[in-house]
C-alpha positions as CSV (number, residue, x, y, z in Angstrom):
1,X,-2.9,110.2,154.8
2,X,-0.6,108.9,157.7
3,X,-0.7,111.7,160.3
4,X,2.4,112.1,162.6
5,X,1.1,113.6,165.9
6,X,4.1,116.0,167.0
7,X,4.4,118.1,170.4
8,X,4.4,121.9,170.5
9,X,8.5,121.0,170.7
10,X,11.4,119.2,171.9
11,X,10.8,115.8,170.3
12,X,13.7,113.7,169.1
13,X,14.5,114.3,165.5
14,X,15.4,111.1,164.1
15,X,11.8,109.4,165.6
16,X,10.6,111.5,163.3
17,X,13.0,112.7,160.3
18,X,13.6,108.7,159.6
19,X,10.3,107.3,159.5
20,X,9.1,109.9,157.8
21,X,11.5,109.8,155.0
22,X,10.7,106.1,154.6
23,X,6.8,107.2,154.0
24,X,8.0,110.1,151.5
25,X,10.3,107.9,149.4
26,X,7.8,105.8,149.0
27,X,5.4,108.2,147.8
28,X,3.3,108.4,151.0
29,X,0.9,111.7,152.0
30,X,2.3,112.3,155.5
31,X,0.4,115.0,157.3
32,X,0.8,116.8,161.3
33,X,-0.6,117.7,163.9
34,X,0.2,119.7,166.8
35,X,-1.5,120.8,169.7
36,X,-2.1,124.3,168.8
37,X,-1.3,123.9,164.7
38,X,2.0,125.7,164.8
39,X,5.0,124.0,163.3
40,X,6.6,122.1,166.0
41,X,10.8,122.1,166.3
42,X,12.9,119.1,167.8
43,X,14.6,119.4,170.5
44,X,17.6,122.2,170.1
45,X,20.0,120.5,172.2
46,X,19.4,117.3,169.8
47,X,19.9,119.3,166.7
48,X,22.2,122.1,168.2
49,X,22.8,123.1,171.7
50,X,24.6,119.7,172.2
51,X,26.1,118.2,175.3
52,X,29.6,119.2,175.8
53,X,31.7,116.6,175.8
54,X,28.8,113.5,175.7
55,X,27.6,115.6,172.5
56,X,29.3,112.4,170.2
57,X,26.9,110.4,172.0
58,X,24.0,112.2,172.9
59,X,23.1,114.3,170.0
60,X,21.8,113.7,166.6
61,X,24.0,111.9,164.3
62,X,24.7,113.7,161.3
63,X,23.0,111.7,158.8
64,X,19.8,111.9,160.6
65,X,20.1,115.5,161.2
66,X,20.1,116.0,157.3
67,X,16.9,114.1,156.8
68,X,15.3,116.3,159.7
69,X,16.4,119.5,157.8
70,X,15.0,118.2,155.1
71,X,11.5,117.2,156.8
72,X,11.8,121.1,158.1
73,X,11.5,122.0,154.8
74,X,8.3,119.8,153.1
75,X,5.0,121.8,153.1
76,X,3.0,119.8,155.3
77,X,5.4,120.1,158.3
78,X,5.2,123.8,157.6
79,X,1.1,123.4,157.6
80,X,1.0,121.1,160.8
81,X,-3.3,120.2,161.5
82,X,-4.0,121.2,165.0
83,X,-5.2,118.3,167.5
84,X,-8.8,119.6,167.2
85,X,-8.6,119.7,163.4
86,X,-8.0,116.3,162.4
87,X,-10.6,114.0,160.4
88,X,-10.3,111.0,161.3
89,X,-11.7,109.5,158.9
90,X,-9.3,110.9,156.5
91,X,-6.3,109.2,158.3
92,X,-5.2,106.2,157.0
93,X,-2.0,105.7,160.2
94,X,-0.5,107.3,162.7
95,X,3.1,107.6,163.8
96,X,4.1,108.8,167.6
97,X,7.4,110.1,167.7
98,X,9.2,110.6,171.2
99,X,11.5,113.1,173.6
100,X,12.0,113.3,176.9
101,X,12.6,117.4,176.9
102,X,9.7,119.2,178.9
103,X,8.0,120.3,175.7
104,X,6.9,116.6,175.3
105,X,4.2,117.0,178.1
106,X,2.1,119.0,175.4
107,X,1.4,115.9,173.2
108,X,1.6,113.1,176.1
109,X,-0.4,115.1,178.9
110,X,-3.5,115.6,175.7
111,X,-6.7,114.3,175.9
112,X,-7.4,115.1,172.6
113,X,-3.8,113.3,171.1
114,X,-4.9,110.4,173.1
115,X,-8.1,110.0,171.9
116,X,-7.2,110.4,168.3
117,X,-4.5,107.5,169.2
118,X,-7.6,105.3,170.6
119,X,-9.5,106.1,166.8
120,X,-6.5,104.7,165.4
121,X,-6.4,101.3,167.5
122,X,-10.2,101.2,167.6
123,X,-10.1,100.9,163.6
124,X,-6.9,98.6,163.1
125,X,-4.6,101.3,161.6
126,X,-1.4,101.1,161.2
127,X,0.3,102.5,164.3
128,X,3.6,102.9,164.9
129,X,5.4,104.7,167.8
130,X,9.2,105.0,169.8
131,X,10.3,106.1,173.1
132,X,7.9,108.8,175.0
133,X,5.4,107.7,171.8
134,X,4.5,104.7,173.7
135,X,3.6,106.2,176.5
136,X,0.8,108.2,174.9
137,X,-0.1,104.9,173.3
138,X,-0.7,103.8,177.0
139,X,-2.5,106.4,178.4
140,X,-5.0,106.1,175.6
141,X,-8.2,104.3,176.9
142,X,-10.3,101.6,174.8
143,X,-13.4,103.5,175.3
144,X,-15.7,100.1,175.5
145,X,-13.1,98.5,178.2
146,X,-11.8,101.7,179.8
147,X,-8.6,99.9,179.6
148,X,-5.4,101.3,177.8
149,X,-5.4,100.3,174.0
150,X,-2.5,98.8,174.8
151,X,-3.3,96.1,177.1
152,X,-3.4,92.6,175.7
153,X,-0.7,93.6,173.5
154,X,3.4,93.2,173.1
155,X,5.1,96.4,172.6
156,X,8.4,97.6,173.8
157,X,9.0,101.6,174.6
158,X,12.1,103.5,175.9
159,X,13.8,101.6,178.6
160,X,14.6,102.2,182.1
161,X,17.9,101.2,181.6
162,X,18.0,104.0,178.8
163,X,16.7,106.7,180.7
164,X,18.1,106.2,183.8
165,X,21.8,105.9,182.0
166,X,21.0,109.6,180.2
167,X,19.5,111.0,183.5
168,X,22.6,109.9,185.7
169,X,24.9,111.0,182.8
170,X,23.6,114.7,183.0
171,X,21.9,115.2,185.9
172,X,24.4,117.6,187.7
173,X,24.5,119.8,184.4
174,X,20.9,120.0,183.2
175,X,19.0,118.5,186.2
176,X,15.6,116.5,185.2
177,X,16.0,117.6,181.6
178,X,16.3,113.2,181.0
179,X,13.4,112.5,183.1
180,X,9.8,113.8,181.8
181,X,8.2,112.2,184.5
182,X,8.8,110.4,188.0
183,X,8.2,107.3,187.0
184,X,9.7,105.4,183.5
185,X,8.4,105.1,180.4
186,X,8.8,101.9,180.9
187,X,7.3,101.4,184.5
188,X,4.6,103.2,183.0
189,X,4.1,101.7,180.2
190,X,4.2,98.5,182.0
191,X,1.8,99.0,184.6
192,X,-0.8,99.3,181.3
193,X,-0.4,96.3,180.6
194,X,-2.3,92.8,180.9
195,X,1.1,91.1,181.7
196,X,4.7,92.8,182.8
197,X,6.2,90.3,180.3
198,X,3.7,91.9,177.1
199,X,6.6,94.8,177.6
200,X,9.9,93.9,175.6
201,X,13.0,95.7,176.5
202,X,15.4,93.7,173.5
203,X,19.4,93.3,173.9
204,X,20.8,94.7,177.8
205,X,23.1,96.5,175.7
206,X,21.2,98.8,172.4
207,X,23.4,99.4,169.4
208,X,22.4,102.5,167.2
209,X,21.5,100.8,163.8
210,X,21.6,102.9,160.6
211,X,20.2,103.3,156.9
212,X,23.2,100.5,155.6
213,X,22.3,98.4,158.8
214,X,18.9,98.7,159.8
215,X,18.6,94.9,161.6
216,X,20.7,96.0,164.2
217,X,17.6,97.9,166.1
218,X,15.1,96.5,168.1
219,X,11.4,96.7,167.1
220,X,8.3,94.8,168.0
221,X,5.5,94.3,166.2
222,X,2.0,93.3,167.7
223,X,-0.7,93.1,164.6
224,X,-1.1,96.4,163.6
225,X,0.8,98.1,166.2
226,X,5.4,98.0,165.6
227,X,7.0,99.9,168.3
228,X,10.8,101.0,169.1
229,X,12.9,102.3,172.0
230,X,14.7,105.2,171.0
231,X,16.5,106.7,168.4
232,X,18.9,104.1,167.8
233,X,16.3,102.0,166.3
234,X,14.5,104.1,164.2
235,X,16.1,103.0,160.5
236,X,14.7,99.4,161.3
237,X,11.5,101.2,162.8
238,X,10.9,102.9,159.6
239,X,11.0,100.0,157.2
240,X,9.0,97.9,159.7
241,X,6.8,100.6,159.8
242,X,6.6,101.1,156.0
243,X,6.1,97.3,155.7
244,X,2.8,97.2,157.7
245,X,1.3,101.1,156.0
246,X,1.8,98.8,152.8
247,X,0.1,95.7,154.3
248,X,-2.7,97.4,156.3
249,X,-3.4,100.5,154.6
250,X,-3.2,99.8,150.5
251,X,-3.7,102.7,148.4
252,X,-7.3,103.7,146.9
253,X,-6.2,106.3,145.2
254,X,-3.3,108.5,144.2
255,X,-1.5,110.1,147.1
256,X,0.2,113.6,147.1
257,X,4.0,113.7,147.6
């Protein structure tokens, strides 16, 4: 199965409605975990609340807002695994969505989510992961170097430039609501790695791609490991990320749907 490891709430629907529906379509078993085994919601002000008048830029995009209904709907999301429950010898990949809404700190902040992601690299699964996901990706610690499972590789994770642009947009409305931590993602993310060019922020200026025009996101792909920025990347994310499940994880036996 390829387990998507989801916060208590507010992650960003289309890191996870996209991919997802890539792994369905193509007749994948995708599975969930939470921290406490409830079903976990996106982010309301992604999916409804909005933004006022930056809500044409900021919120979902309608297309992608259909496939997360959809995902709210299939029987495993309903029937999410908690942390604690997951056999990891049953997964077969993992997929980190992001967010940046407080909520997020329930998946990012766990030991438990981060060792599960260690497993993962530790046994050359496929691992995919955008925005905030990266960040839990470096916090997770080789347990033979001590060392983020990240270090030594390329990846690429949500910007500063990204962030900072949301934060400044809506700070005097909603406060911190764009910034989850002090620091970046990417500073973070950065600082776990071997070298502060390993991190790859792509074109100065993102455009969102979609399903008719997936090449216009931004991805990087380090062996087993493809990563993203944010949600604008995600259709190109989720056939990247497709491409390596079929490459790295081939199928043994029938898989439910």
């Amino acid at each position: 199965m390829i387990l998507f490891l989801l916060p208590e709430c507010d992650y960003d629907p289309t890191e996870v409605a996209i991919p997802w529906a890539a792994l369905a379509s193509a007749g994948r078993e995708v599975r969930f975990a939470t921290p406490h085994g409830r079903i976990a919601l996106a982010d309301e002000r992604l999916t409804d609340t909005g933004f006022s008048w930056l809500s044409p830029w900021l919120m979902t995009r309608s297309q992608d807002l259909a496939a997360y209904r959809r995902l709210t709907d299939d029987p495993w999301f309903r029937s999410p695994f908690s942390y604690e429950e997951v056999d990891g010898s049953a997964v077969t990949g993992l997929f980190i969505a992001g967010g940046h809404a407080p909520g997020m700190r329930t998946m990012l902040d766990s030991v438990t989510a981060q060792g599960l992601v260690a497993d993962a690299f530790a046994r050359e699964l496929p691992v995919g992961a955008v925005c905030h996901g990266v960040l839990l990706a470096a916090r997770a610690k080789d347990p033979g170097t001590g060392r983020s499972v990240l270090y030594g590789r390329r990846t690429t994770a949500l910007t500063s430039l990204l962030e900072l642009t949301a934060w400044n947009l809506t700070r005097l409305k909603l406060g911190r609501y764009y910034r989850t931590y002090p620091t970046t993602v990417q500073q973070e993310v950065t600082a776990a790695l071997a070298d502060p060019h390993h991190f790859e922020a792509g074109p100065v200026l993102p455009v969102r791609d979609t399903a008719a025009r997936p090449l216009r996101g931004f991805t990087v792909r380090d062996g087993n490991y493809v990563s993203a920025r944010w949600p604008g990347d995600c259709h190109r994310l989720a056939a990247d990320y497709l491409a390596l499940v079929e490459e790295r994880a081939p199928r043994s036996a029938p898989e439910n749907t």
